[in-house]
N, C-alpha and C positions, 0 to 999 in steps of 0.2 A: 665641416658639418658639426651639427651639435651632438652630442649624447652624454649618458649617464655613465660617470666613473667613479671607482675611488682606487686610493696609491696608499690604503690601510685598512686592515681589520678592523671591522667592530660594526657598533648600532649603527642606524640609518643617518646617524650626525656624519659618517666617513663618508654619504654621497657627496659627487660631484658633478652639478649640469656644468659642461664645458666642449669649447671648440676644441673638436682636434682633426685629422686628416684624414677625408672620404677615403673609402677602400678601393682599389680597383681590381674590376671582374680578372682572373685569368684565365688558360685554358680549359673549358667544360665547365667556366661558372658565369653567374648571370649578378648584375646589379641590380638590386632591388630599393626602390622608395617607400619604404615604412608605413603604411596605413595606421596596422595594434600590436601592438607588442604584449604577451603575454608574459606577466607576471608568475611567479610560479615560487613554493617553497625552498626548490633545488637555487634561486638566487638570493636568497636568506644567509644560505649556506654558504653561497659562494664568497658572499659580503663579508658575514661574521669568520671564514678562515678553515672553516670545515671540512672542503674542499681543497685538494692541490689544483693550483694555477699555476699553468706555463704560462711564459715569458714574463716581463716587465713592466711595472705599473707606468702610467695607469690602466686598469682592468677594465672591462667591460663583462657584466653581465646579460642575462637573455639568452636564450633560445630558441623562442616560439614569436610567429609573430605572421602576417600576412600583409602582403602590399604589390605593388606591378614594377614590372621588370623593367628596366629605365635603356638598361644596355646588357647585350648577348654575345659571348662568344661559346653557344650551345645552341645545335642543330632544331632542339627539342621545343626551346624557351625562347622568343619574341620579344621585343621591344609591346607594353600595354600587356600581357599577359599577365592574367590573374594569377598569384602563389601564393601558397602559405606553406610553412614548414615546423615541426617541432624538435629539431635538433641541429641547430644552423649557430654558433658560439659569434658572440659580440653585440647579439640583436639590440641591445639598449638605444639604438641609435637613429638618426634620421634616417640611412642608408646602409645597407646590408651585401656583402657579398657574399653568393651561396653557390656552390658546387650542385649542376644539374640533377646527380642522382637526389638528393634530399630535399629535391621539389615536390610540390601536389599541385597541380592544376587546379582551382576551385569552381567550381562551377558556378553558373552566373545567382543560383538562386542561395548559395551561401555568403552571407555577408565577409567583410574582413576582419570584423568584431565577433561574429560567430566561429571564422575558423580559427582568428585569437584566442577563442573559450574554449574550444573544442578538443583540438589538437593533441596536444601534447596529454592532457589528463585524458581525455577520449581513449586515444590509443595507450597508454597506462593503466586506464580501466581492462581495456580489451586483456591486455597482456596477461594483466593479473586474474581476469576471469576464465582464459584459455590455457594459457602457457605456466605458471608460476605454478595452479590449480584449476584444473577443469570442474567448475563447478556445475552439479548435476541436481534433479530434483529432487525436491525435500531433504537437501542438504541445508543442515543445521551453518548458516555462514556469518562470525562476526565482522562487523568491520568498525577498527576502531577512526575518531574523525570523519563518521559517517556523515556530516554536515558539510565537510570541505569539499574541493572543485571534484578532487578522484572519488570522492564519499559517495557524492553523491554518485557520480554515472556508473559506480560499481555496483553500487545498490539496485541501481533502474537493470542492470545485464544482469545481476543474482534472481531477480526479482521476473525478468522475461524467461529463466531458467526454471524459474516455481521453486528457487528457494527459500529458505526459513530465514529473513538477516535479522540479525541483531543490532541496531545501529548505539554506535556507541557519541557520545560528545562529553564536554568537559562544560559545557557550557545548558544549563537549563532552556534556555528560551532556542537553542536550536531544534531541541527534542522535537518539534512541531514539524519540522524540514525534514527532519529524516523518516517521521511516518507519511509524509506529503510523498518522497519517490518509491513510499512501498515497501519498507520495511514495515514487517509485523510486530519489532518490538522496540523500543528507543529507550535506551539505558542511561543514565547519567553516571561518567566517568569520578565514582566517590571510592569510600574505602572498603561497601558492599556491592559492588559490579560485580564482581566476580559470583557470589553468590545467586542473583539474580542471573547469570548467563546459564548455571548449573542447575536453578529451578526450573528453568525453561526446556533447556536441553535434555535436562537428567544426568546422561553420561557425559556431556562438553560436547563445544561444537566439531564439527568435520574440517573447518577451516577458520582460522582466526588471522583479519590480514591488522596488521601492525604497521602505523606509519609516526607513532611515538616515539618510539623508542626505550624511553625508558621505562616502559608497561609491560615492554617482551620477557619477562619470567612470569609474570601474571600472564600474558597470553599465551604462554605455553601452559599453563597450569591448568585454563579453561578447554584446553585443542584435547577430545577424546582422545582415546589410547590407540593410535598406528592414525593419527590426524593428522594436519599439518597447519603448520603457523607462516606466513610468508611475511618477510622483516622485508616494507620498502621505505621507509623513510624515519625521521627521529628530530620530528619538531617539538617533542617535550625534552628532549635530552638526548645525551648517549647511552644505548641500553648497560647493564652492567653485562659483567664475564657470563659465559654460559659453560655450565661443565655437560659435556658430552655423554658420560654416564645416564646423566639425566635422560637426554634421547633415547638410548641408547633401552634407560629401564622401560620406559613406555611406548616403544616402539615410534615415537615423533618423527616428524621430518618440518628439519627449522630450511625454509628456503628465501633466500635473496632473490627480490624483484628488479632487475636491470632490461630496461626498457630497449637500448642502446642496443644489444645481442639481437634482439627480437625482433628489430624492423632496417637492417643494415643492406636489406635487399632494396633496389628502388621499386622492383614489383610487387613487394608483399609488402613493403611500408604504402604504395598508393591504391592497392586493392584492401587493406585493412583502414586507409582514409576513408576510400570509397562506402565501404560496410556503416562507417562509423556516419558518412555525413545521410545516409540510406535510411539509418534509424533516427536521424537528428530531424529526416525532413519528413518521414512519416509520423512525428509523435512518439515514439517509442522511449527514447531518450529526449529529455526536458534538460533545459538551463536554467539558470535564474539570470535574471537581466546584468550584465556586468559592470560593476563599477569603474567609471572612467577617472583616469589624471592624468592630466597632462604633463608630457613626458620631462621636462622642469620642473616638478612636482613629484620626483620621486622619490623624496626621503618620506613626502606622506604616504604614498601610496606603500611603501614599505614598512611603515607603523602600523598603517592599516592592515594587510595583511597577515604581520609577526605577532599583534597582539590581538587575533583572532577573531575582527570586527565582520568579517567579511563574510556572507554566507552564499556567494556564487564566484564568480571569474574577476580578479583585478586585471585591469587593462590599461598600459600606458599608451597616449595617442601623442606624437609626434607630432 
């Protein structure tokens, strides 16, 4: 089969479209044919070294992705059965093998392009809106990268809760996107952000969620006093050291978003699907149309993404 590799660190020049050996299904797992494959930040990461990888190059990236089961050795999952999953490792590829529990069924009115958009930032959003911080009304809520894939659907969940968000971007011409999903304020990531989150709020927000990185001392400076900052991601950098005193004077609470913890059950990962494709098909939650490459095409699709072109779902099609 074909898929996306590299057998080195670094920029998107280390991919590699190349032949190498279909996977096969084992016990309680199903073979899947690749429809979309969902591009995501965490394989930026994986690419540039960020991440610990087991085993032996060449690597495979991906995670998310949807397509139909080709071959079953699971009770549950059929030969033509529609799936999609957001935590299945190697997805780069024409052909997938995936362990039954971290299946979802999609139903016939969700596309496979939709549950490639969804997926993975969807229930990412959920996590960080329920589990990380339960966000409540007329909580004051920053989010920075509030134009990205998780920006926005966090914003559309703060926003059904009748929160205050702030949406944050580095970039001017997304400001427009992040008042479109309903945020009340859109801030442009300069060197007076911070000031501006303070006139709005007064005392700082009740929660500042962080997927920079290296903005987490300023977003703890803006989280009122017994607030919380949740640190899930660090596409501008690596945050720097945090001294603990610091928390400790302001009563803070610095928390780690791990998605992985969250949905390990296949019941509470496919009833939190369910929720999420619930609000995807009433209007509640909105996407923006996603950008497609084909799956040969992914040292662009990875430009595109890293250097922040992208203001909905990249999607690689096989």
């Amino acid at each position: 089969m074909k898929a996306l590799t590299f057998s080195n660190f670094g920029g998107p020049e280390v991919l590699e479209y190349k032949e190498i050996a279909s996977p096969v299904a084992g016990e309680n797992e199903v073979l899947i044919k690749m429809k979309a494959i969902g591009l995501n930040y965490a394989d930026i990461y994986r690419r540039r070294g960020n991440y610990h990888l087991k085993g032996n190059p060449p690597f495979l990236a991906g995670y998310e992705g949807a397509g139909i089961v080709l071959k079953s050795n699971s009770k549950n999952f059929l030969p033509g059965d529609r799936v999609g999953f957001a935590d299945v490792p190697y997805a780069n590829a024409e052909y997938v093998k995936a362990p039954e529990e971290k299946l979802i069924k999609l139903p016939e009115d969700i596309s496979f392009e939709n549950a490639a958009s969804i997926l993975l930032q969807g229930l990412t959003a959920q996590f960080l809106s329920e589990e990380s911080y339960s966000i409540k009304e007329n909580d004051f809520v920053v989010i920075h990268a509030a134009a990205g894939g998780v920006g926005q659907i966090l914003t559309q969940l703060a926003k059904i809760k009748n929160a205050q968000v702030i949406g944050l971007s580095r970039k001017k011409e997304k400001l427009d996107i992040i008042k479109e999903n309903g945020a009340a304020h859109a801030i442009l990531l300069n060197q007076k952000w911070e000031k501006e989150v303070f006139k709005i709020t007064n005392h700082g927000a009740n929660v500042v969620y962080d997927s920079v990185g290296n903005t987490l001392n300023k977003s703890l400076a803006v989280t009122r006093e017994g607030g919380t900052t949740v640190f899930f991601g660090m596409s501008g950098g690596d945050p720097k050291p945090i001294d603990p005193r610091y928390l400790m004077d302001r009563s803070l609470k610095l928390v780690g978003g791990d998605l992985w913890g969250y949905i390990k059950s296949p019941v509470k990962r496919r009833k939190k699907a369910a929720n999420l494709f619930s609000l995807f098909r009433s209007g509640k939650i909105k996407i923006k149309e996603p950008v497609k490459f084909r799956l040969e095409e992914g040292r662009k699709a990875h430009e595109f993404l890293e250097f922040g072109n992208s203001n909905g779902k990249v999607l690689l099609i096989p």
